[in-house]
Backbone as JSON Lines, residues from 0, in Angstrom:
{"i":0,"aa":"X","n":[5.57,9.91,-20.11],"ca":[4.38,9.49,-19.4],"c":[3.46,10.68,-19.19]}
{"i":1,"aa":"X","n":[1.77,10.4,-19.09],"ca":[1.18,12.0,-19.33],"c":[0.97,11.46,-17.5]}
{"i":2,"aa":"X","n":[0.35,12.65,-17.09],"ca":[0.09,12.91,-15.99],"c":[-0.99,11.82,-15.5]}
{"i":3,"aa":"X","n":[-0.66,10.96,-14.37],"ca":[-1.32,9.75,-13.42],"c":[-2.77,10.42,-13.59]}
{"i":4,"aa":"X","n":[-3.76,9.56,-13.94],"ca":[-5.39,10.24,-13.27],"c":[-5.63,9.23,-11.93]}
{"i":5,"aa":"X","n":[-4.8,7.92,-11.85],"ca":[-5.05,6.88,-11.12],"c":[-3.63,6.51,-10.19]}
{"i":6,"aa":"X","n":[-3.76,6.39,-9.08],"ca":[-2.27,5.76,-8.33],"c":[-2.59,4.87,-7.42]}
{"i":7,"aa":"X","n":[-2.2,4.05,-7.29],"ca":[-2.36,2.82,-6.48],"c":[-1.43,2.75,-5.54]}
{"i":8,"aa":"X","n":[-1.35,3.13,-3.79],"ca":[-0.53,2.99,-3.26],"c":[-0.05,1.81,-2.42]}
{"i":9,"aa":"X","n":[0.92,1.1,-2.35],"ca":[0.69,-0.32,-2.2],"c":[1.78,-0.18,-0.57]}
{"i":10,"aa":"X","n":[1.03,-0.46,0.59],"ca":[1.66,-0.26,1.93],"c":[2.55,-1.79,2.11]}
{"i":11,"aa":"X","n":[3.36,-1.9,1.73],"ca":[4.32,-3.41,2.09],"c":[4.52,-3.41,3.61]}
{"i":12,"aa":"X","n":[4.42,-4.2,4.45],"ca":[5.29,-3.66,6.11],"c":[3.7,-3.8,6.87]}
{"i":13,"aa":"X","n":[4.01,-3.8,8.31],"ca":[3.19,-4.01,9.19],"c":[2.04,-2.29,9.44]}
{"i":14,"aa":"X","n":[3.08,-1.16,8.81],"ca":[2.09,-0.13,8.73],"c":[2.85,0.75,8.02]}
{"i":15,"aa":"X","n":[2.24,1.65,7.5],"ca":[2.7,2.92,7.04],"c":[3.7,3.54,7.31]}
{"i":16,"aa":"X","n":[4.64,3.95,6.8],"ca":[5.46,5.21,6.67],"c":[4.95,6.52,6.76]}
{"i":17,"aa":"X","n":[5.21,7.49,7.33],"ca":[4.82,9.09,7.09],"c":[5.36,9.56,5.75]}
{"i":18,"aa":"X","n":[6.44,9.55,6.44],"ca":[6.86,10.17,4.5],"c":[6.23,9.32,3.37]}
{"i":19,"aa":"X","n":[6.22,7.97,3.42],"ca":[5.46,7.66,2.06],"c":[4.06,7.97,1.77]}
{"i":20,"aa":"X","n":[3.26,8.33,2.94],"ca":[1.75,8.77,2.91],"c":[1.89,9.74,2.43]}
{"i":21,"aa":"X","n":[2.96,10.63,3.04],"ca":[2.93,12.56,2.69],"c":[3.22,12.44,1.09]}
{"i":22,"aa":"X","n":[4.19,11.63,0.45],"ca":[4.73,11.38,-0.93],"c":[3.44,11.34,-1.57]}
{"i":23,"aa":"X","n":[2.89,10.06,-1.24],"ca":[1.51,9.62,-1.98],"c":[0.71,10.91,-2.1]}
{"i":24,"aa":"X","n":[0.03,11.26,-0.96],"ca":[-1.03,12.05,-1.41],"c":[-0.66,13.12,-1.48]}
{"i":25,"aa":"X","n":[0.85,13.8,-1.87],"ca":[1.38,14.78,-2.44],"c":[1.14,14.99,-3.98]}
{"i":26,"aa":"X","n":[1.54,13.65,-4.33],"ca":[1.41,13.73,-5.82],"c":[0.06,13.42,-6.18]}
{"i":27,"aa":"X","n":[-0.79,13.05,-5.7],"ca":[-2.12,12.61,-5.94],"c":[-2.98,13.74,-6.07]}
{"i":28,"aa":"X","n":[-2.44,14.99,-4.88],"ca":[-2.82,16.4,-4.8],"c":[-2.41,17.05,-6.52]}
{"i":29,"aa":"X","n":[-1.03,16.74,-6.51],"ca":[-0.81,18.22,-7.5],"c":[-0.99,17.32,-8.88]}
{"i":30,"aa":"X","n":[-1.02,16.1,-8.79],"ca":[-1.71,16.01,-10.23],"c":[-3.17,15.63,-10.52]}
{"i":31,"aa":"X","n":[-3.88,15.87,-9.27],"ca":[-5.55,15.84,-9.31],"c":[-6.14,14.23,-9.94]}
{"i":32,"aa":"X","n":[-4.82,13.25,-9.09],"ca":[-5.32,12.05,-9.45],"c":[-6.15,11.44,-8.02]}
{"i":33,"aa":"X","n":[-6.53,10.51,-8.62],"ca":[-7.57,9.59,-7.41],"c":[-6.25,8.71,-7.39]}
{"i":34,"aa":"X","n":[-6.39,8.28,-5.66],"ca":[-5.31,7.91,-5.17],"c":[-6.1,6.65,-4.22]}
{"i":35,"aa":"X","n":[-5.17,5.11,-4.32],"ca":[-6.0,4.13,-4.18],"c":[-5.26,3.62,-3.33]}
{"i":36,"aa":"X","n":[-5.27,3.2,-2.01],"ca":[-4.34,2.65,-1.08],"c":[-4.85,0.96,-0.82]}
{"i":37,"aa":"X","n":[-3.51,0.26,-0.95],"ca":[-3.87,-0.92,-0.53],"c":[-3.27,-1.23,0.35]}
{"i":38,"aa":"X","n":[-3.44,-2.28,1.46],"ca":[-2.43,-2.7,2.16],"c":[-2.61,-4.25,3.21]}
{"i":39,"aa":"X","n":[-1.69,-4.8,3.26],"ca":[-2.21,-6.31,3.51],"c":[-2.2,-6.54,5.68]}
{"i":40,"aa":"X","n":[-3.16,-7.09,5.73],"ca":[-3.21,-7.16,7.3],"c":[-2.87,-9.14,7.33]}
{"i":41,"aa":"X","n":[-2.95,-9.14,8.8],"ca":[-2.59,-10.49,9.11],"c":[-3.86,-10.82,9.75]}
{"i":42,"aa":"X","n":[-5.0,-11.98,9.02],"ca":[-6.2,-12.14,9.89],"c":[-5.34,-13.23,10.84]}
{"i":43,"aa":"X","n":[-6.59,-13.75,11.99],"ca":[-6.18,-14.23,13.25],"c":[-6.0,-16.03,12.65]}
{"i":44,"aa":"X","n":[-5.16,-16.41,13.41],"ca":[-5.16,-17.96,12.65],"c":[-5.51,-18.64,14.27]}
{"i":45,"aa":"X","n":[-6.32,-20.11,14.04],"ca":[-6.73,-20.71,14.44],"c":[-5.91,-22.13,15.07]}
{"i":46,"aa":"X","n":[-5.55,-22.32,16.25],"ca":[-4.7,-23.56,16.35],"c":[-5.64,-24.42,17.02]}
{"i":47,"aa":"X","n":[-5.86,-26.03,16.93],"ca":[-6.86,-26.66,17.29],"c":[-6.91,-26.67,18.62]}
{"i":48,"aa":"X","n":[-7.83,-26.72,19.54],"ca":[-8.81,-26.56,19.33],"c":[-9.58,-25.77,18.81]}
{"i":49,"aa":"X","n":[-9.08,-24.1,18.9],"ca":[-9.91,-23.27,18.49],"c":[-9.92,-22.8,17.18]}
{"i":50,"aa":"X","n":[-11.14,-23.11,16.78],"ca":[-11.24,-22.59,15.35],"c":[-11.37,-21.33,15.31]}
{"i":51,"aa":"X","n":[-10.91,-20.37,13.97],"ca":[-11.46,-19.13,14.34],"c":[-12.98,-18.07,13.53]}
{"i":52,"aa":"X","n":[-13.49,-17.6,14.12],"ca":[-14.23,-17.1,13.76],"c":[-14.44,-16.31,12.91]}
{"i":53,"aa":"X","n":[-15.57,-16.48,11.64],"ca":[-15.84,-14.9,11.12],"c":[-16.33,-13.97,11.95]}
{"i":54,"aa":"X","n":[-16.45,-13.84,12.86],"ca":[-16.67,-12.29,13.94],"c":[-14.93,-12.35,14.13]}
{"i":55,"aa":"X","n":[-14.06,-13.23,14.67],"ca":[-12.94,-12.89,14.69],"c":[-12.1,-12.32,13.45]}
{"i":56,"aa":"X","n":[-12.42,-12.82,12.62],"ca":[-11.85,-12.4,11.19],"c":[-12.29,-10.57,10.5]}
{"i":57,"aa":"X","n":[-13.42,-10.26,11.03],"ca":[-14.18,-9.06,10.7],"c":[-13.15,-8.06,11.71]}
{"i":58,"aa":"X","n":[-12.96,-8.53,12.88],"ca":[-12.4,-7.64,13.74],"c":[-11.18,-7.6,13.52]}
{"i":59,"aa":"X","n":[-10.65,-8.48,12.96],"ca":[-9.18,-7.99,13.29],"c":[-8.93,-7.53,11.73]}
{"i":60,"aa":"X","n":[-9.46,-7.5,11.11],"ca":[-9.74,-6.46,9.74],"c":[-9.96,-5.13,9.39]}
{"i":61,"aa":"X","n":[-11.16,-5.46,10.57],"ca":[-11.95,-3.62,11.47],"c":[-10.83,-3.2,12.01]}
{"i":62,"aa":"X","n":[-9.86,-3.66,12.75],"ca":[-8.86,-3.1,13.68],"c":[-7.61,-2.32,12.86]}
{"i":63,"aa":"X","n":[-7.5,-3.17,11.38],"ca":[-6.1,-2.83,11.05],"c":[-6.91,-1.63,9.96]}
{"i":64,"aa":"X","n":[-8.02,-1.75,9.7],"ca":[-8.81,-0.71,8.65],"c":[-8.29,0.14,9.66]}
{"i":65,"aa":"X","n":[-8.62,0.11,11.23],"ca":[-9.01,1.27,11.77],"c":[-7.25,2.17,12.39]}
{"i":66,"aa":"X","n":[-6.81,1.3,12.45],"ca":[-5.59,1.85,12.3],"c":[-4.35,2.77,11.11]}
{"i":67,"aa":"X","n":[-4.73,1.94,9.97],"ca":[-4.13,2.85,8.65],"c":[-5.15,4.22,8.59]}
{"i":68,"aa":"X","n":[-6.2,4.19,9.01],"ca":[-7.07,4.85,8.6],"c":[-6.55,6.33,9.81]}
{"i":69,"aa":"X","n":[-6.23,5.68,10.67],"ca":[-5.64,6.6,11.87],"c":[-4.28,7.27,11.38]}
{"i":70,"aa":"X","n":[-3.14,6.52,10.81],"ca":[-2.02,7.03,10.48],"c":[-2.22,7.49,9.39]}
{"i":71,"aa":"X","n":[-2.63,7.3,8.65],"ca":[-2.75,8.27,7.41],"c":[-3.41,9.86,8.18]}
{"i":72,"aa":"X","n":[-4.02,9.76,8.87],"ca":[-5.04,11.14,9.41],"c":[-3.97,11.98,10.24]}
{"i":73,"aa":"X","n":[-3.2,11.26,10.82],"ca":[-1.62,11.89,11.52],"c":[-0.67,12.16,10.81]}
{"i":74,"aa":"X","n":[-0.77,11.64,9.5],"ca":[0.46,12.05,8.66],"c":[0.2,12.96,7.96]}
{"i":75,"aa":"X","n":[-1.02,13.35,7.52],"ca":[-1.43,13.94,6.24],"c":[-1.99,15.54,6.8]}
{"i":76,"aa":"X","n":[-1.66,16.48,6.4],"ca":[-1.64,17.76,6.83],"c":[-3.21,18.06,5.54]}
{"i":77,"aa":"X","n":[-4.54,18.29,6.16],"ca":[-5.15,18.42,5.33],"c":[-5.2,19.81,4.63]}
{"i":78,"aa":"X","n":[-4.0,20.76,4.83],"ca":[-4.21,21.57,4.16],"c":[-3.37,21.32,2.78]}
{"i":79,"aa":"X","n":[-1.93,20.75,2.79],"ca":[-1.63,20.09,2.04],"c":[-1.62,18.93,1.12]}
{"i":80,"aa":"X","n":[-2.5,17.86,1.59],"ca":[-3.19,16.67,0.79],"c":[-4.53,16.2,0.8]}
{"i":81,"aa":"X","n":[-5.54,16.15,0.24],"ca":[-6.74,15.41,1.0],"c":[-6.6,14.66,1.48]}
{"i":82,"aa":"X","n":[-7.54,14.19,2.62],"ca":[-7.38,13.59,4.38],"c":[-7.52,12.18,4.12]}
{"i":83,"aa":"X","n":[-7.82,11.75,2.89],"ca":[-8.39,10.12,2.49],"c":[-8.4,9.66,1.06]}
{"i":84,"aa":"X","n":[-7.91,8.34,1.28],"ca":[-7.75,7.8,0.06],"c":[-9.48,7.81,-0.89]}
{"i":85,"aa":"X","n":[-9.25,7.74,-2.0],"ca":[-10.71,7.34,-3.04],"c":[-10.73,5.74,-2.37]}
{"i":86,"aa":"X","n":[-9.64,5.29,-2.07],"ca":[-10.59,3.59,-1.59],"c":[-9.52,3.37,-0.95]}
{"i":87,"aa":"X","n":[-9.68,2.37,0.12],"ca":[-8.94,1.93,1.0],"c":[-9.48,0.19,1.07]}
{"i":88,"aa":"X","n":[-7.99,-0.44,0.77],"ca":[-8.38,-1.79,0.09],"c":[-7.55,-2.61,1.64]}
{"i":89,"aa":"X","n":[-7.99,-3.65,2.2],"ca":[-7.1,-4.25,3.03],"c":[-7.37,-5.58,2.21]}
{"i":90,"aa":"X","n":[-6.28,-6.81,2.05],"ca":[-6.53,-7.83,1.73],"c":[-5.2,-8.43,2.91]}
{"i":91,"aa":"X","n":[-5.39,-10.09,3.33],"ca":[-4.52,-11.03,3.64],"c":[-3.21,-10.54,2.97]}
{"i":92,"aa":"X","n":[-1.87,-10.42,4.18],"ca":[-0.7,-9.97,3.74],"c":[-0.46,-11.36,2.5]}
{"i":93,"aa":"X","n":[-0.35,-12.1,2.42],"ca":[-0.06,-13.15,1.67],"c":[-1.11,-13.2,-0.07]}
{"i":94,"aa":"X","n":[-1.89,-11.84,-0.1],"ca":[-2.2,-12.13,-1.23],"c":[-2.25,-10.63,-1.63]}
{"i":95,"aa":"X","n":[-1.58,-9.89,-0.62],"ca":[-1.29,-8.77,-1.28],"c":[-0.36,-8.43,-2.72]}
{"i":96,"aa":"X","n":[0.82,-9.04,-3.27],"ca":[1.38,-8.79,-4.64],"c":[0.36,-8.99,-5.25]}
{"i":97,"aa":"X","n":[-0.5,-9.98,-5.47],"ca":[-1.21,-10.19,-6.42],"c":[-2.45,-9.13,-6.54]}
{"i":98,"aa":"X","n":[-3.07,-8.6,-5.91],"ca":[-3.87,-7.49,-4.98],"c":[-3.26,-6.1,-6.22]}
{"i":99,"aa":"X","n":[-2.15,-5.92,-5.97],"ca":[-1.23,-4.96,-6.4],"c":[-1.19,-4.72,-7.84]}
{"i":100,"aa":"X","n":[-0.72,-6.07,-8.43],"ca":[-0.41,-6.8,-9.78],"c":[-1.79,-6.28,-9.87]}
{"i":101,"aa":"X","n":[-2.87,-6.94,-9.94],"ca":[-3.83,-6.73,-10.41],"c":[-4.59,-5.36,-10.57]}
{"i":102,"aa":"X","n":[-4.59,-5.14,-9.63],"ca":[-4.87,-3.46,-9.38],"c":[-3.9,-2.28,-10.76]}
{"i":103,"aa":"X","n":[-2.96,-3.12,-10.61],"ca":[-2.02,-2.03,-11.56],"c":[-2.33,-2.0,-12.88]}
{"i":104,"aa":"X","n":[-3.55,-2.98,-13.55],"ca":[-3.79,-2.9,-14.79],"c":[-4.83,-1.84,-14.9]}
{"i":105,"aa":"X","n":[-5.43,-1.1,-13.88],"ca":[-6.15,-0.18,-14.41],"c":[-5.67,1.42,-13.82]}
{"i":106,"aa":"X","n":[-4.06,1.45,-12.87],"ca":[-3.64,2.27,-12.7],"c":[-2.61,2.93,-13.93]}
{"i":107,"aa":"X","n":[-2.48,4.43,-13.44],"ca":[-1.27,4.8,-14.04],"c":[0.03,5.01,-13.76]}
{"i":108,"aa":"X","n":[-0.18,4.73,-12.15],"ca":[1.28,4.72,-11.55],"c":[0.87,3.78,-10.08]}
{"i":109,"aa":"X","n":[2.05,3.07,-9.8],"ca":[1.9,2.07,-8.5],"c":[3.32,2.92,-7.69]}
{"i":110,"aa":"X","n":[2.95,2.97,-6.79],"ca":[3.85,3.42,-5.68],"c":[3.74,2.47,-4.43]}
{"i":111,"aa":"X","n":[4.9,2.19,-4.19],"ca":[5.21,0.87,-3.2],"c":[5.96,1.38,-1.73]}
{"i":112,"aa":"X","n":[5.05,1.4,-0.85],"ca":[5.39,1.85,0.33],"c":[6.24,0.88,1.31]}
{"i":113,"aa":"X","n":[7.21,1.16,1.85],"ca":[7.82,0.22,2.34],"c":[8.01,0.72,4.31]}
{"i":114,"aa":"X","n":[7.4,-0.39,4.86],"ca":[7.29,0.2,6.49],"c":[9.02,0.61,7.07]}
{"i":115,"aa":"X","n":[8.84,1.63,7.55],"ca":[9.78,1.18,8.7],"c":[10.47,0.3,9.52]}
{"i":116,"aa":"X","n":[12.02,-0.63,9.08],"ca":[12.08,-1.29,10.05],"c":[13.43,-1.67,10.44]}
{"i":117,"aa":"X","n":[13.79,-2.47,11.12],"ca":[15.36,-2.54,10.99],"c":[15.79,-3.74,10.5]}
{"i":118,"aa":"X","n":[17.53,-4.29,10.74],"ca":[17.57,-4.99,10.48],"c":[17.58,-5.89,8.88]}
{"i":119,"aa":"X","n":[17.29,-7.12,9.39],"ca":[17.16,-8.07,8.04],"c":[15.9,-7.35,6.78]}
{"i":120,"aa":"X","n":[14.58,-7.1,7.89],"ca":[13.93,-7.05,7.2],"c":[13.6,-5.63,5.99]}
{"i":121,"aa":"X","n":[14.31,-4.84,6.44],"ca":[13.86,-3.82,4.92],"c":[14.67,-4.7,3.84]}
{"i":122,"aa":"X","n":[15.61,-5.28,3.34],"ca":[15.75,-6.15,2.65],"c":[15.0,-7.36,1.99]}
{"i":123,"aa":"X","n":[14.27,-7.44,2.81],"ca":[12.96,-8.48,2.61],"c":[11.97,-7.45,2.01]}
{"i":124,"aa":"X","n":[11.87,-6.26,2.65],"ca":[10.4,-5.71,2.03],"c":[11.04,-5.32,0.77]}
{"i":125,"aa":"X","n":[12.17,-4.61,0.1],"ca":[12.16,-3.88,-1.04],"c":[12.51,-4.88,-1.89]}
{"i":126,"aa":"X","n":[12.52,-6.4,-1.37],"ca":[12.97,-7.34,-2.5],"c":[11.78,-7.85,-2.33]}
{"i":127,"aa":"X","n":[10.52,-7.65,-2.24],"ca":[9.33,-8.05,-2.3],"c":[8.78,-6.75,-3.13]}
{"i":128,"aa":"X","n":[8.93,-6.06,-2.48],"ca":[8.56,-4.57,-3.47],"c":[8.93,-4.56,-5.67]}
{"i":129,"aa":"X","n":[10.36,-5.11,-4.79],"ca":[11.27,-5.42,-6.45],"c":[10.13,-5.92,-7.24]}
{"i":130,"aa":"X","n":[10.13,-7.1,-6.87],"ca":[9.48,-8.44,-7.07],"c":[7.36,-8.23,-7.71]}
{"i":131,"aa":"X","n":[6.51,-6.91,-7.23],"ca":[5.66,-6.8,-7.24],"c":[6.19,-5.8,-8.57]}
{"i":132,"aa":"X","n":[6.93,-4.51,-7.94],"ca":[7.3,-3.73,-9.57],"c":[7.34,-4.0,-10.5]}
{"i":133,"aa":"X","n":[7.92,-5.44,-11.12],"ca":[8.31,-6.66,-11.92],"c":[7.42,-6.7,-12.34]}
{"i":134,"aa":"X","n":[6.24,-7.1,-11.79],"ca":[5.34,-7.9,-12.68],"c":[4.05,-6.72,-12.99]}
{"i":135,"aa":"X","n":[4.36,-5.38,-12.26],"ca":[3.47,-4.54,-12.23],"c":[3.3,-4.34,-13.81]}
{"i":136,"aa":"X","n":[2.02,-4.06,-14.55],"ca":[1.43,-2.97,-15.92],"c":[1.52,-2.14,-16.19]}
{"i":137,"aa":"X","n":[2.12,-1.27,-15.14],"ca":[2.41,0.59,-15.21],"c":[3.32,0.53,-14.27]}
{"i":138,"aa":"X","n":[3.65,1.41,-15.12],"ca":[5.36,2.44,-14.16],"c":[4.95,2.19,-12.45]}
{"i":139,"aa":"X","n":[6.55,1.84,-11.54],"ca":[5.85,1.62,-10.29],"c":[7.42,2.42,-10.03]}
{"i":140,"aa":"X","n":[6.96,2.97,-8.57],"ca":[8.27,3.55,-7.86],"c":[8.01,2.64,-6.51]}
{"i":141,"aa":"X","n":[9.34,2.96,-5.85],"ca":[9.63,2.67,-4.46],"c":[9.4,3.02,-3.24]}
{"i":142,"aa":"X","n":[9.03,4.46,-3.44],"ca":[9.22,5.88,-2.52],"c":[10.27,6.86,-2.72]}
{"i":143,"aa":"X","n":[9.99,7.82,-1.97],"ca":[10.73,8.94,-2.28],"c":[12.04,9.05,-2.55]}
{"i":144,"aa":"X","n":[12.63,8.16,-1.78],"ca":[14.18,7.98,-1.69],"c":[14.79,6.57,-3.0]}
{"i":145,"aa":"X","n":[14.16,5.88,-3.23],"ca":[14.2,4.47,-3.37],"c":[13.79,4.47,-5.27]}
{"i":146,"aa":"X","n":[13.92,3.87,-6.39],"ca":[13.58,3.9,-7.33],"c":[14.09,2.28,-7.76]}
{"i":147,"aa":"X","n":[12.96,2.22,-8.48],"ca":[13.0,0.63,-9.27],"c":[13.9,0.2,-10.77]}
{"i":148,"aa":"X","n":[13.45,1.69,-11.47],"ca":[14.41,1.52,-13.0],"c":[13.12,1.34,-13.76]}
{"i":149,"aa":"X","n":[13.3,0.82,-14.84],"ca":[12.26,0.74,-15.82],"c":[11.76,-0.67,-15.42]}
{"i":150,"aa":"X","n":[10.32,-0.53,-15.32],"ca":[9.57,-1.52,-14.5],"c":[8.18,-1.63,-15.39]}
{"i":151,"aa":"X","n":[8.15,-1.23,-16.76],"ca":[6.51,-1.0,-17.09],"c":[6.4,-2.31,-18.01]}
{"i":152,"aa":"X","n":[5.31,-2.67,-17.33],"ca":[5.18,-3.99,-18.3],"c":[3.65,-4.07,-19.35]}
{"i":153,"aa":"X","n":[3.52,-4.6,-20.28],"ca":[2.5,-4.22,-21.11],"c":[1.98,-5.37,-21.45]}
């Protein structure tokens, strides 16, 4: 594989990992690629009576922008990585694989961040992770610790 110009980092989980931010824009640093973060939020759902709003929908979008945008700035040592992604993508957790999938046809590497958590659910995220690697266009990893196998699809 020649060296990533493009990486797509794909945040699975309710937020970020440190180490997988520091991973990401480690390698994004030393191979002078543009580094593309996506990650899926939960907009507000509506039970009748109340419908919900596009001002409600903007905000709680604004909120979770404004939060990754915060942990990444705590994780990331700007002398060691630049302080910000080239784009910062939020879409509906529920249409994030596809978000990913898609995205990966014009990356050179997908890196799949998996939150912090206990329990049942890291089993759920890295078999969702699996599951996005699968169908990914380019080589995808897991994180630092974690590896998928041969995952490149053409």
């Amino acid at each position: 594989m020649a060296w990533p110009e493009r990486i797509v980092l794909g945040v699975i989980g309710r937020r970020a990992d440190d180490l997988v931010l520091l991973w990401a824009f480690g390698l994004a640093r030393r191979w002078s690629a543009e580094l593309h973060v996506i990650a899926g939020y939960h907009p507000p759902v509506g039970m009748f009576p109340h419908i919900v709003t596009a001002r409600e929908h903007a905000d709680r979008r604004m909120l979770a922008c404004r939060r990754l945008t915060q942990r990444i700035q705590e994780a990331i040592d700007p002398d060691l990585a630049p302080g910000r992604p080239e784009t910062l993508v939020l879409v509906p957790d529920n249409q994030l694989a596809h978000a990913l999938v898609t995205r990966s046809l014009q990356a050179d590497l997908l890196l799949l961040g998996l939150a912090p958590t206990r329990r049942l659910l890291p089993q759920r995220q890295e078999e969702r992770a699996r599951r996005i690697a699968e169908r990914a266009h380019c080589p995808a990893d897991l994180g630092p610790d974690r590896t998928v196998g041969d995952t490149v699809r053409t």
